[in-house]
C-alpha positions, 0 to 999 in steps of 0.5 A: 482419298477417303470415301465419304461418310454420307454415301447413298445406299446404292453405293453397297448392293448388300444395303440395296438387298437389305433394303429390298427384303425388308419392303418386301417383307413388310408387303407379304406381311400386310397381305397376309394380314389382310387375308387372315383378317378377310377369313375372320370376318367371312368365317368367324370360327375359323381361329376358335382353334388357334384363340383356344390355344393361345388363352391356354397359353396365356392362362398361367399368366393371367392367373398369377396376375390375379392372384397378386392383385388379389393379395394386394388388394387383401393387404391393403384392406387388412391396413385400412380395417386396422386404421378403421378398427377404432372408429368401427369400436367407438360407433359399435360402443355408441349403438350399444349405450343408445340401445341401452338407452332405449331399453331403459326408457322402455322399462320406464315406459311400462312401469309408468303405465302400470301406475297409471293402471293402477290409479285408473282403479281407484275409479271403482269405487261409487263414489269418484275421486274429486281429481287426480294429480300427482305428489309433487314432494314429500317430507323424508326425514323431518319430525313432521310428515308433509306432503305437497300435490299438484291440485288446489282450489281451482281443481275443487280440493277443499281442507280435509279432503283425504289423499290416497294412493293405488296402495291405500290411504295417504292423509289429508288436505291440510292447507289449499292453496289456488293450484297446491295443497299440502298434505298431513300424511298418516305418519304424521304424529298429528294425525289419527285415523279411526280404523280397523281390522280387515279380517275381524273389523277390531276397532283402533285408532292408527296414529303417527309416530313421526318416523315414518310407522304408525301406532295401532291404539286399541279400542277395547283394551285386554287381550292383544289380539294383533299379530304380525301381518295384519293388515287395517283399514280405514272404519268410516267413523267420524265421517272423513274417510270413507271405510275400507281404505288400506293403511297399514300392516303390523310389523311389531306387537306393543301391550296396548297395539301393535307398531305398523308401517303404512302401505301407501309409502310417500316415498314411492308414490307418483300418483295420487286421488283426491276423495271428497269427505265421506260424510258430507255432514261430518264436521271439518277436521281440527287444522293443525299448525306446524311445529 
């Protein structure tokens, strides 16, 4: 009969030593441990040897451990830098164009403020401008030479009124309205400007030509004494403009006068003075109607 598969380990002695050594070893081992475990905490330092030993042991290891996560880690951020290039590129190429910016606003700023020095010297004079105010518009290419400012007769502007910049003199009001006046710049071909030499007080007159120079008419005619560079003033005569008003300097030389572009230039000037009459007493300009 065969014997049963179920059989009890008593049945074999080699089971029953089996059995025997593997408690016994189990039980020699936990008390080993627990000695070993009493020794560590009575003496701290008494495995410093064999811990030393085993970091040693175990150093290649850890080495190589971190050396690949390094790698990994190095492989990753090179992938992630090269997906974030573009948007790095884009923020850098935007900080550039607002600095950029900045400087531009900044130069502005500063030539802004060197207008404004300029026009605060206008103040030196004895007698004070009426207002200040900036050239709101300026004719560029008609036959007629036009420009419009921000004051009118609420701010005091009365016809006649000459206009001047930090450069020198611009015209005069033509027509006031309540908050706007136009003015009739010396290029005008309406309009004539006694004045002088600024270095030997030769008498002329400047008038417009309507294209943006001026024509220097001599007085006392002969000899033209006008030379390139010269630069005229205004001579105070007739009692409007008060002397010694820049206006233009020759630029060619003409039989009876000399062809000259004006100083003040409309096209660049921002601000602008409004000047009482010279001689309050002087009688008001002929007003001119527009062609």
């Amino acid at each position: 009969m065969a014997p049963s598969a179920n059989r009890h380990s008593g049945f074999s002695r080699k089971a029953q030593y089996s059995t025997f050594f593997a408690y016994l070893a189990a039980i020699v081992g936990a008390l080993v441990g627990l000695g070993l475990l009493i020794v560590s905490i009575s003496n701290a330092g008494a495995f410093a040897d064999a811990r030393a030993v085993a970091n040693d042991a175990a150093a290649p290891g850890g080495n190589a451990v971190a050396d690949a996560r390094s790698g990994g880690q190095s492989v990753f951020a090179s992938i992630a830098g090269y997906f974030r290039a573009g948007s790095q590129n884009a923020r850098l190429a935007r900080e550039l164009a607002e600095a950029k910016t900045r400087l531009v606003e900044a130069e502005g700023i500063a030539e802004e403020n060197e207008r404004l020095k300029a026009l605060l010297a206008l103040n030196d004079s004895d007698r004070k401008p009426v207002t200040f105010t900036r050239m709101t518009a300026s004719t560029a290419s008609s036959t007629r030479r036009f420009a419009t400012i921000g004051v009118g007769a609420s701010n005091g502007v009365q016809v006649g009124m000459p206009v001047r910049s930090p450069l020198g003199l611009l015209g005069r009001v033509l027509e006031v309205g309540n908050a706007s006046s136009l003015v009739l710049l010396v290029t005008d071909s309406q309009s004539v400007v006694p004045a002088r030499r600024a270095t030997d007080g030769v008498p002329a007159f400047v008038q417009g030509r309507g294209d943006g120079t001026v024509q220097i008419r001599l007085i006392n005619l002969g000899i033209n004494p006008l030379k390139k560079g010269d630069v005229f003033v205004t001579s105070g005569s007739g009692g409007l403009y008060r002397p010694n008003m820049a206006i233009c300097m020759v630029t060619a030389l003409t039989r009876d006068g000399a062809i000259a572009r004006v100083l003040s230039d409309p096209a660049v000037t921002d601000y602008v003075a409004v000047e009482g009459v010279w001689n309050e007493t002087a009688p008001p300009p002929l007003s001119e109607a527009r062609q």
